[in-house]
Structures are given as C-alpha cells and as structure tokens.
N, CA and C atoms as an extended XYZ file, in Angstrom:
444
Properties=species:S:1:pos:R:3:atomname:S:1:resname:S:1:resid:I:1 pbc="F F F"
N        -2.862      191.827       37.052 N   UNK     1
C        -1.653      192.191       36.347 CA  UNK     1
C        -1.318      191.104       35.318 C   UNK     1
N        -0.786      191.321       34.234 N   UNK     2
C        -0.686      190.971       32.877 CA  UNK     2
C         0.827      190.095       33.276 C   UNK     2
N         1.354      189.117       33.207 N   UNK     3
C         2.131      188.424       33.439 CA  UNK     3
C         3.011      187.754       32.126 C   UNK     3
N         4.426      187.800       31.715 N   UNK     4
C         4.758      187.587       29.994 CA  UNK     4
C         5.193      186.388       30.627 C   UNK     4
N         5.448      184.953       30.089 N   UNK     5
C         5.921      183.747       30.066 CA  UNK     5
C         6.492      183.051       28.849 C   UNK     5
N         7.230      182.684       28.661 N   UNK     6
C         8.033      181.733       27.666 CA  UNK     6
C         6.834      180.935       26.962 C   UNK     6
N         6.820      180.912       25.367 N   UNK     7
C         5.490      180.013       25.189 CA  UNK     7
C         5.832      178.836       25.284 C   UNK     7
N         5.002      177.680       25.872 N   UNK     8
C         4.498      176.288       25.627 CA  UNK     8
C         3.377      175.646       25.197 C   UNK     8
N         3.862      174.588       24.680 N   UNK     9
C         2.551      174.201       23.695 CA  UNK     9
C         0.857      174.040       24.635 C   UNK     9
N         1.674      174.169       25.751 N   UNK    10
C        -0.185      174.062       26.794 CA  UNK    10
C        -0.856      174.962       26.435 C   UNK    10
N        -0.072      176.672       26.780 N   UNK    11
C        -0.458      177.264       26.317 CA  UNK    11
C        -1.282      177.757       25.174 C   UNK    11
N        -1.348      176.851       24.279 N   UNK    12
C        -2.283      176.607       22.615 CA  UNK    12
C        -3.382      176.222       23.282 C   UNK    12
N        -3.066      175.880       23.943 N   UNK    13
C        -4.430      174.108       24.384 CA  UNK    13
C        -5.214      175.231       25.855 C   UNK    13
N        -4.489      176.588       26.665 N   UNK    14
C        -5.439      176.973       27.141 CA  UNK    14
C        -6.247      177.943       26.683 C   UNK    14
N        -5.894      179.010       25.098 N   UNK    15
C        -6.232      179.968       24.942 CA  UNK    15
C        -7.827      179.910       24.458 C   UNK    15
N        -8.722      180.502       25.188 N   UNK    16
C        -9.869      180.025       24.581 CA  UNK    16
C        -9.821      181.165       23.277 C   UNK    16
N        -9.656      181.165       21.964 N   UNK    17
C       -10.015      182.094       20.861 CA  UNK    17
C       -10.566      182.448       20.952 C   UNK    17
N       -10.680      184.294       20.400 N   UNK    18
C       -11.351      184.841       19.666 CA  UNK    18
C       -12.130      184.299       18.630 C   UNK    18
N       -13.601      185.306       18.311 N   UNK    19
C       -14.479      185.195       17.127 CA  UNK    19
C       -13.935      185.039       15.976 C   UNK    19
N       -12.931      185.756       15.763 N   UNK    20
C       -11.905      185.604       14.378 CA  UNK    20
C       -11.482      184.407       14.205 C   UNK    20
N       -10.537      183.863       15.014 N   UNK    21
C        -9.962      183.160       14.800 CA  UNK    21
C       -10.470      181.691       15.151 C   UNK    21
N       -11.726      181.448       15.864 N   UNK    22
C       -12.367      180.136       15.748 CA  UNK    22
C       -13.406      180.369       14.916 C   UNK    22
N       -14.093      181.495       14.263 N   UNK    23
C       -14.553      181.147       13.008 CA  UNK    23
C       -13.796      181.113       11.544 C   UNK    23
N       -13.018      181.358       11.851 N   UNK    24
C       -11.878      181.326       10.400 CA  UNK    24
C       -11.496      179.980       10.376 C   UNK    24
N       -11.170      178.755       11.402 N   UNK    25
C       -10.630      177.924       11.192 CA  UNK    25
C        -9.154      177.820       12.106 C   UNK    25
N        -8.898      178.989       12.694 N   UNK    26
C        -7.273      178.736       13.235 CA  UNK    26
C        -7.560      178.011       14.791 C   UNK    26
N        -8.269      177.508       14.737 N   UNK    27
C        -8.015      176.206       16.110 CA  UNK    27
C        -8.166      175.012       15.527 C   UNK    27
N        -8.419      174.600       14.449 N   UNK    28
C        -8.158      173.450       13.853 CA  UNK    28
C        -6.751      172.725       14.463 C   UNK    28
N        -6.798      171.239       14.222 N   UNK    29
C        -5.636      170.851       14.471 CA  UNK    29
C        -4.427      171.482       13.293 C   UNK    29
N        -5.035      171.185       11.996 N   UNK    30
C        -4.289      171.611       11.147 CA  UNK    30
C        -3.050      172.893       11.411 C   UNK    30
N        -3.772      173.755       11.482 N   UNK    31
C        -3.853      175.432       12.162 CA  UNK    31
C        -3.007      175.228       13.540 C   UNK    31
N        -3.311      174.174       14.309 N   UNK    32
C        -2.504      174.246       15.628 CA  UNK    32
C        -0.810      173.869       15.124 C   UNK    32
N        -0.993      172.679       14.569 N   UNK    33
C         0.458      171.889       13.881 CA  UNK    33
C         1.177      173.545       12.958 C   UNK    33
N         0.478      174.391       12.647 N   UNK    34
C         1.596      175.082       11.666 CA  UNK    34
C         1.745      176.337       12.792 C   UNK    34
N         1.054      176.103       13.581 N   UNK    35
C         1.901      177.496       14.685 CA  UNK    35
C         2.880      176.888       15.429 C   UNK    35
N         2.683      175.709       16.108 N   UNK    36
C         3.141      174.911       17.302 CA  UNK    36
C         4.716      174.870       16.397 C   UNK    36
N         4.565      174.866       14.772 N   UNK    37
C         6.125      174.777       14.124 CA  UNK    37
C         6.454      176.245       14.025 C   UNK    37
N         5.890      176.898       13.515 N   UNK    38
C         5.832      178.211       13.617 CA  UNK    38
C         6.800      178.836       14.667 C   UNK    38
N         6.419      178.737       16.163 N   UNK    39
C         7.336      178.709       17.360 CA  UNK    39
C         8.197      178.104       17.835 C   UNK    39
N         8.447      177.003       16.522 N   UNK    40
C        10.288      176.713       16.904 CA  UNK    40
C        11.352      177.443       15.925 C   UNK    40
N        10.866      178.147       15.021 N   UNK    41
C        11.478      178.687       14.026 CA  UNK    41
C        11.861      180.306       14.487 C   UNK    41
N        11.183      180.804       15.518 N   UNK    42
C        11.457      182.382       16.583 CA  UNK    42
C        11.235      181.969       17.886 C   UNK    42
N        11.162      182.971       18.277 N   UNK    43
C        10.956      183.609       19.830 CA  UNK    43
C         9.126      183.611       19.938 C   UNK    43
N         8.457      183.012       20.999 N   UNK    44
C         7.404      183.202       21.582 CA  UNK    44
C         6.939      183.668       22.544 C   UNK    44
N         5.933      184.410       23.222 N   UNK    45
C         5.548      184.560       24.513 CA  UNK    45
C         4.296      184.239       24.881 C   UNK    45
N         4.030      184.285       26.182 N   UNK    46
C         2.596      183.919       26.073 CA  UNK    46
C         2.070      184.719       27.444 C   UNK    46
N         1.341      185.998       27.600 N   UNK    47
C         0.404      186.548       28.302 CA  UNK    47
C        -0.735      185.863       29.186 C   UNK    47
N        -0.620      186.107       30.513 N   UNK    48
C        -1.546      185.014       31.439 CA  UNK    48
C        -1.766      186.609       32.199 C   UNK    48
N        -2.971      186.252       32.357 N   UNK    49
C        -3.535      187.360       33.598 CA  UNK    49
C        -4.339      186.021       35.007 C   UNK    49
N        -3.956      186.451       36.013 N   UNK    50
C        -5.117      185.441       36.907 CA  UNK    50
C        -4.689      184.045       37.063 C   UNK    50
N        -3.699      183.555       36.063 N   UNK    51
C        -3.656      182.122       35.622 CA  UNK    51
C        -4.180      181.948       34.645 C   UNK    51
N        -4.590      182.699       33.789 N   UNK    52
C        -5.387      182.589       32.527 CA  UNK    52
C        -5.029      183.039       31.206 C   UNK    52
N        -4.448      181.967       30.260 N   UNK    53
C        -3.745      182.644       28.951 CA  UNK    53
C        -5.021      183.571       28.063 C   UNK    53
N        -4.603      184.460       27.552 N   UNK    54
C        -5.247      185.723       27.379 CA  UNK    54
C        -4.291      185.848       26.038 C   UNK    54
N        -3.354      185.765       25.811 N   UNK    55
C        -2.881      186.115       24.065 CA  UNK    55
C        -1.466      185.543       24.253 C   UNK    55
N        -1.102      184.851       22.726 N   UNK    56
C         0.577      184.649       22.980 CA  UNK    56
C         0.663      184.938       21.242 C   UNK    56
N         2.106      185.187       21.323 N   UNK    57
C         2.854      185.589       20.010 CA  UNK    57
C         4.182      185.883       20.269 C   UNK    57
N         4.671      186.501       19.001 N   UNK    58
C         6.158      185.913       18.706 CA  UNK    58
C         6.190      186.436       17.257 C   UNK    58
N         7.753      185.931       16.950 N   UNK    59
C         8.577      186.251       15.672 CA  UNK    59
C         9.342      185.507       15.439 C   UNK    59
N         9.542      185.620       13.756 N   UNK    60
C        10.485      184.716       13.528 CA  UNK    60
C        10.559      185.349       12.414 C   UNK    60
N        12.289      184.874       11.389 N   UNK    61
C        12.998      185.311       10.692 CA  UNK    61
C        11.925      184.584        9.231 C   UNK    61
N        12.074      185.332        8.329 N   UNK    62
C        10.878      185.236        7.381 CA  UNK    62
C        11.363      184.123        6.215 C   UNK    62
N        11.373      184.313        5.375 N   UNK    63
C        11.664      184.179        3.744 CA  UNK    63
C        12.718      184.408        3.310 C   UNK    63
N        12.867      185.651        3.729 N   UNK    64
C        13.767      187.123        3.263 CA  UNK    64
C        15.000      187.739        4.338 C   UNK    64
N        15.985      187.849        3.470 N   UNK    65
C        17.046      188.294        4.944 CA  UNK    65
C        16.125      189.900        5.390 C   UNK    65
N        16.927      189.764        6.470 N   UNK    66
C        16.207      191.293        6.673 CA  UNK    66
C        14.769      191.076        7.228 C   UNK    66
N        13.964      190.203        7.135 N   UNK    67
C        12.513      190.334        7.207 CA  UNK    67
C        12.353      189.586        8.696 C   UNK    67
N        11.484      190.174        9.455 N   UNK    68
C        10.845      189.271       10.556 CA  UNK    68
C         9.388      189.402       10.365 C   UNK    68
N         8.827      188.232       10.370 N   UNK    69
C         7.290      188.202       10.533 CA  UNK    69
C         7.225      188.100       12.141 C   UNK    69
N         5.719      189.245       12.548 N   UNK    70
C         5.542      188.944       14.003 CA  UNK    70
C         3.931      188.794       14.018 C   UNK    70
N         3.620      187.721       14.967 N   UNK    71
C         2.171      187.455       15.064 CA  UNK    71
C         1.952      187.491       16.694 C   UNK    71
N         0.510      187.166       16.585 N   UNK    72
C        -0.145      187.190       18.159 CA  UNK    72
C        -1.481      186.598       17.485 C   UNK    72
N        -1.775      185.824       18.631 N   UNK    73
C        -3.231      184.929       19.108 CA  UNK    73
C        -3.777      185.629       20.144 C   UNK    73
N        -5.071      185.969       20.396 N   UNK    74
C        -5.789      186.402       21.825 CA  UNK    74
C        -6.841      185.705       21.713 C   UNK    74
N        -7.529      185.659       22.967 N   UNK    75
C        -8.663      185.361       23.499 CA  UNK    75
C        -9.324      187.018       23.781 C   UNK    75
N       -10.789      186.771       23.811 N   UNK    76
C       -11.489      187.825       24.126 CA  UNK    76
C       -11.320      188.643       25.705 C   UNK    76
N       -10.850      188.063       26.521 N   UNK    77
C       -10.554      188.562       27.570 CA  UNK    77
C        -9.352      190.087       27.655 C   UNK    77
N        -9.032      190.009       26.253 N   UNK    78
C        -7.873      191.064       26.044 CA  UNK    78
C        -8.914      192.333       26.152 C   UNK    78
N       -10.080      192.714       25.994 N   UNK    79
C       -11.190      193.314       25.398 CA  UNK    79
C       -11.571      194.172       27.388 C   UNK    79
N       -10.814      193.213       28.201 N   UNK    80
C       -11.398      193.990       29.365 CA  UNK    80
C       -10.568      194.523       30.181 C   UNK    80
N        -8.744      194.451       29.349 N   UNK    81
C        -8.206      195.313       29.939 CA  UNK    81
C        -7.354      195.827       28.944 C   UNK    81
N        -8.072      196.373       27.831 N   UNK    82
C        -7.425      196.936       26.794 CA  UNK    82
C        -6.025      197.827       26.766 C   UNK    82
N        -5.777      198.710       27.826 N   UNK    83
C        -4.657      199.356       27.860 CA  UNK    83
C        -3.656      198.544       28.473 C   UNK    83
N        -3.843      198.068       29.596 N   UNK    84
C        -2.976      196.788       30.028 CA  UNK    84
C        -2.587      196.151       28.586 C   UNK    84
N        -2.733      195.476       28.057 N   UNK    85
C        -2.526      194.389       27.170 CA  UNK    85
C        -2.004      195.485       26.164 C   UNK    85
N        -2.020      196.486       25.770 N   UNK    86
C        -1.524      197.454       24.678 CA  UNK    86
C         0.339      197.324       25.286 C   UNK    86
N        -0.354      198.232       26.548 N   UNK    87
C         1.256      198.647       26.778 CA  UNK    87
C         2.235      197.524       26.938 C   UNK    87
N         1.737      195.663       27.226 N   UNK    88
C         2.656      194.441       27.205 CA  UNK    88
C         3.079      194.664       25.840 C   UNK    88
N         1.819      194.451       24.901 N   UNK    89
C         2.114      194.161       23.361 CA  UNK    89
C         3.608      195.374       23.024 C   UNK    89
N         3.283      196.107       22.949 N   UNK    90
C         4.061      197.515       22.443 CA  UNK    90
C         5.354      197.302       23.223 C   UNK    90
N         5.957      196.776       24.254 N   UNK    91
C         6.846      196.826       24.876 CA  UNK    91
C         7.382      195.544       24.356 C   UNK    91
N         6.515      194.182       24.306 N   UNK    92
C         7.346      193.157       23.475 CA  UNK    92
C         7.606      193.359       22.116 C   UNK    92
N         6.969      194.154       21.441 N   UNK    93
C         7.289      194.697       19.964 CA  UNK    93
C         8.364      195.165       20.060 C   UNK    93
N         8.949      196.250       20.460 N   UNK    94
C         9.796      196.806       21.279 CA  UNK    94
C        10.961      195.853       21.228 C   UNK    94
N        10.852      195.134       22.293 N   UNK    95
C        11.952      194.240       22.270 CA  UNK    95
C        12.512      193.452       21.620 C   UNK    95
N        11.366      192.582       20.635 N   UNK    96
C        11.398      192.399       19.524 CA  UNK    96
C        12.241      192.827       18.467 C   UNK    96
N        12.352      193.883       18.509 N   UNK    97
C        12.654      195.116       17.198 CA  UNK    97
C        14.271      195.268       17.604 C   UNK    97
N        14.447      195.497       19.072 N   UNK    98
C        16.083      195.684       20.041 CA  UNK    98
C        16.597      193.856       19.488 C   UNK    98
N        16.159      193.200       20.028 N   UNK    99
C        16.828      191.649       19.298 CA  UNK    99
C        16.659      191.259       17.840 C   UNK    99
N        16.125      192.110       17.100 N   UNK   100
C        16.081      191.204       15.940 CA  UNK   100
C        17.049      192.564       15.341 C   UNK   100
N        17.827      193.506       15.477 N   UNK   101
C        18.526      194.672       15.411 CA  UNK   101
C        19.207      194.708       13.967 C   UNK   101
N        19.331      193.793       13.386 N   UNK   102
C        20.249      193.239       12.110 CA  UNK   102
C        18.845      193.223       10.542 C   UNK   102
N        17.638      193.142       11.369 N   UNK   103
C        16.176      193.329       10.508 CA  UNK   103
C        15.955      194.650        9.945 C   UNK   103
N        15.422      194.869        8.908 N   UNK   104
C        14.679      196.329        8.763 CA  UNK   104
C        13.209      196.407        8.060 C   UNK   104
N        12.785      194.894        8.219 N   UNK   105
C        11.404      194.522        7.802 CA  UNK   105
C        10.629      194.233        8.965 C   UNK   105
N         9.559      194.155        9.305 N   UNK   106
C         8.943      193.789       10.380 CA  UNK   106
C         7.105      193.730        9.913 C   UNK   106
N         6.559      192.349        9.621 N   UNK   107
C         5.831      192.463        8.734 CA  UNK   107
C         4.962      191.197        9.466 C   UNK   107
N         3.352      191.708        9.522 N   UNK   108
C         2.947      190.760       10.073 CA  UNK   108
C         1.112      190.827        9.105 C   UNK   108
N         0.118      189.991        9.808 N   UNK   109
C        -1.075      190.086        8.824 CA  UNK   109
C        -2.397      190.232        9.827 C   UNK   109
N        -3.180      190.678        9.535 N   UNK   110
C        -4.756      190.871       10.578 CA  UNK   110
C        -6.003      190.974        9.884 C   UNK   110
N        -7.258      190.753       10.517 N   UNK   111
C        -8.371      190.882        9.835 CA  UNK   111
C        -8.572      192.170        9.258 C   UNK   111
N        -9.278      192.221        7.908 N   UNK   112
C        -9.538      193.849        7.306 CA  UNK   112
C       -10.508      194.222        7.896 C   UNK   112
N       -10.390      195.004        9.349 N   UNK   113
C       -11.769      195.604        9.961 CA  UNK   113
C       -10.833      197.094       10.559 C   UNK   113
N       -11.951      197.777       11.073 N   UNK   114
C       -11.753      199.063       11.800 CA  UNK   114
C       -10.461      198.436       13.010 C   UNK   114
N       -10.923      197.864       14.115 N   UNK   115
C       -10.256      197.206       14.797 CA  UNK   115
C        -9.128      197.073       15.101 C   UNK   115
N        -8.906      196.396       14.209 N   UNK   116
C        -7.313      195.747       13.946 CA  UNK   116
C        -6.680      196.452       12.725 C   UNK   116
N        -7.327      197.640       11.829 N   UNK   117
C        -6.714      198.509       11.173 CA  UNK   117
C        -5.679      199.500       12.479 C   UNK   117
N        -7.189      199.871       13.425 N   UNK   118
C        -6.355      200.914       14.245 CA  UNK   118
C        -5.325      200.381       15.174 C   UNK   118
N        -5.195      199.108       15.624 N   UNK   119
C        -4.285      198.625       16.321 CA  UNK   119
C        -3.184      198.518       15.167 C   UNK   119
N        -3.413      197.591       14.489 N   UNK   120
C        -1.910      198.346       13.382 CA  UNK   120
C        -1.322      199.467       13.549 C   UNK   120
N        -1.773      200.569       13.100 N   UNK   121
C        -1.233      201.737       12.940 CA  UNK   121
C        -1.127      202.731       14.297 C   UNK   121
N        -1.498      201.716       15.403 N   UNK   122
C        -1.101      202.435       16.483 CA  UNK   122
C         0.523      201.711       17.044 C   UNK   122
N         0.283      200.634       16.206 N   UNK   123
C         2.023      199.745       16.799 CA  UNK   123
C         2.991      200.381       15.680 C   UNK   123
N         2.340      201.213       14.750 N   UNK   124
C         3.285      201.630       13.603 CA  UNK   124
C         3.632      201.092       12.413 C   UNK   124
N         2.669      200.337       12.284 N   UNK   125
C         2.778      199.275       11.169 CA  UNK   125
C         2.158      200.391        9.783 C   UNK   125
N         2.603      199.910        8.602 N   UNK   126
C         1.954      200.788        7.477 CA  UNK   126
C         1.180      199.367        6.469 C   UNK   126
N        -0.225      199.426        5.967 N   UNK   127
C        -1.096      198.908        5.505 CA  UNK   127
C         0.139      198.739        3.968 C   UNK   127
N         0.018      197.376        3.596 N   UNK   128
C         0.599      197.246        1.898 CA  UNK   128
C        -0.165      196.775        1.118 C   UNK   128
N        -1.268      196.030        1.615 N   UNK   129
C        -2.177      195.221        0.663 CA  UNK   129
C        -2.985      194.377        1.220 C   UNK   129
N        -3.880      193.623        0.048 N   UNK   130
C        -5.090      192.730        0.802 CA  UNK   130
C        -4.537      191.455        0.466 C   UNK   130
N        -4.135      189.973        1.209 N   UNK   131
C        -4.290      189.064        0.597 CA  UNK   131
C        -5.514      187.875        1.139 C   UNK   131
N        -5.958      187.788       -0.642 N   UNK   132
C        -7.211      187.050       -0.818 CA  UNK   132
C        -7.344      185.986       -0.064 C   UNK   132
N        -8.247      185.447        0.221 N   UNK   133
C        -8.790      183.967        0.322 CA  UNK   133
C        -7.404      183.424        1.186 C   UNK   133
N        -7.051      184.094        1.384 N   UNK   134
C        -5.981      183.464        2.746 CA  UNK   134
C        -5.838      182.443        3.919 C   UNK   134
N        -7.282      182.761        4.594 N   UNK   135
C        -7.093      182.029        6.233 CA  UNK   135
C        -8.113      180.538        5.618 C   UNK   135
N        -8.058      180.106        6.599 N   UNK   136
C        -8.577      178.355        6.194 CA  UNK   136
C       -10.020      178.665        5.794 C   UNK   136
N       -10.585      179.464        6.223 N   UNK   137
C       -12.104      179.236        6.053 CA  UNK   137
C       -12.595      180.154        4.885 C   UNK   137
N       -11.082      180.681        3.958 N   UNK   138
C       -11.449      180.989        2.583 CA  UNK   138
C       -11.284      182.749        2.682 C   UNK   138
N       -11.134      183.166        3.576 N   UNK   139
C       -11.452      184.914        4.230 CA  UNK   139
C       -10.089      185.575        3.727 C   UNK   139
N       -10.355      186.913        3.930 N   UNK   140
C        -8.977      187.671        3.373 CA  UNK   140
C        -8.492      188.240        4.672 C   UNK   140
N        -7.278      188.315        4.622 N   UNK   141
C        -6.252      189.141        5.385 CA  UNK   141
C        -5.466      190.414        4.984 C   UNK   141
N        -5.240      191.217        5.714 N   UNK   142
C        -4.665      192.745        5.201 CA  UNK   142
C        -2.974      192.365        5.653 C   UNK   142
N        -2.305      192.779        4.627 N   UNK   143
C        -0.594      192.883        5.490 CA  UNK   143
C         0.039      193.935        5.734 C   UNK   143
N         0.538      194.413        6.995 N   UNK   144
C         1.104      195.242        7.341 CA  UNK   144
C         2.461      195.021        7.576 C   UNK   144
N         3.231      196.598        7.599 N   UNK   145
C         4.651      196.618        7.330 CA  UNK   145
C         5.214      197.695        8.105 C   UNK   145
N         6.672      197.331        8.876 N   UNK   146
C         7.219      198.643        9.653 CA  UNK   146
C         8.535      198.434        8.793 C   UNK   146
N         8.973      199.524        8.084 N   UNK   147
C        10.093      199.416        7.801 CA  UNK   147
C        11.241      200.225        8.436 C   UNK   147
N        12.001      200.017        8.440 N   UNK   148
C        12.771      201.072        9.105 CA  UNK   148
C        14.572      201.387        8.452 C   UNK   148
C-alpha cells in the first residue's frame, strides 16, 4: 500500500530516479538545491510504498496570481503498481485544486513522449506548447495546462 507523507529533504536523497530524470541532469546537486527551494515556496508530498520513496511532488503559487505550478519526481518502481500510484496522484491533484480554490491556472511541464502525453491528459491537463532546450542536459519539455 502506497503511503502519502509530508516531504523532507531525505526524501530527495532516497528517491532512486527515473531514466528521465537522471539522464537529463535533475539529480545534480544543482537540480537538487532548486527543488529542495522549490518546496519551501508550496506544499509537498512524498509517496513511500514498503519504506521505499517511489515519487514526491507538490505545488506552489507561480509567477502569476491565479497560477499554481504542480510537479512530481518518481522513481521507476511507480511502473509496478501503476493504478495504485494513479489513483494517489489524482486524489492529491484533487486536493491540490480544493486548497489552492482562489487559482484557475494549474500548470505544470513533462517529457514530449507517448507516456507522459497520456498521463497528462488523463489528469486533465491540456498540451500548450514545446519549451526548447529547457532541462539541464539541453532537452525539451512540453507544458501543460488545466484551466478552469
């Protein structure tokens, strides 16, 4: 069973990454320092199955009134209980969406693959664009948008 916890910075330090995101560069220290700030600026959580962090993410108030950016980190272990880990995600989105109630942006970014297209648009997110050369290791990112 999928277990939600308050994030802490250990938590960074147990998630073993995904292919994405340790070949892109986001376990760098660099990359660690702008999330670890990242999660004092919103709300975090962090997903443990077993004793074992498996994905954490969160939100925070953007740029823009009105706007919340929401992200998530996983490890590959999300991959072996795919519906488990859907229905956490979708329910902290969810809640997300009930506390941030005063928002009508909800805008976050993912790799341009099949993948993580269809997980987008299964959380309800709508595709707006590509941005270039984005992540550290030079790669592009797609941004998605729920407006409401």
């Amino acid at each position: 069973m999928i277990e939600i916890l308050p994030f802490t910075e250990e938590h960074y330090d147990r998630l073993s990454p995904r292919f994405y995101e340790a070949s892109a560069g986001y376990s760098s220290p660099e990359c660690r320092g702008v999330l670890l700030r990242t999660v004092t600026r919103g709300e975090a959580f962090t997903a443990v199955q077993d004793g074992k962090v498996i994905a954490f993410g969160g939100y925070y108030f953007g740029h823009h009134p009105g706007c919340v950016e929401v992200w998530m980190q996983c490890s590959d272990e999300i991959y072996e209980m795919p519906l488990s880990h859907a229905r956490k995600v979708i329910r902290a989105f969810r809640n997300i969406q009930r506390h941030c109630s005063e928002a009508w942006r909800f805008q976050t970014t993912s790799y341009p693959d099949e993948k993580h297209t269809r997980w987008m648009k299964w959380l309800g997110f709508a595709f707006e664009g590509t941005l270039k050369k984005i992540t550290p290791d030079g790669g592009d990112l797609t941004i998605w948008a729920l407006v409401r």
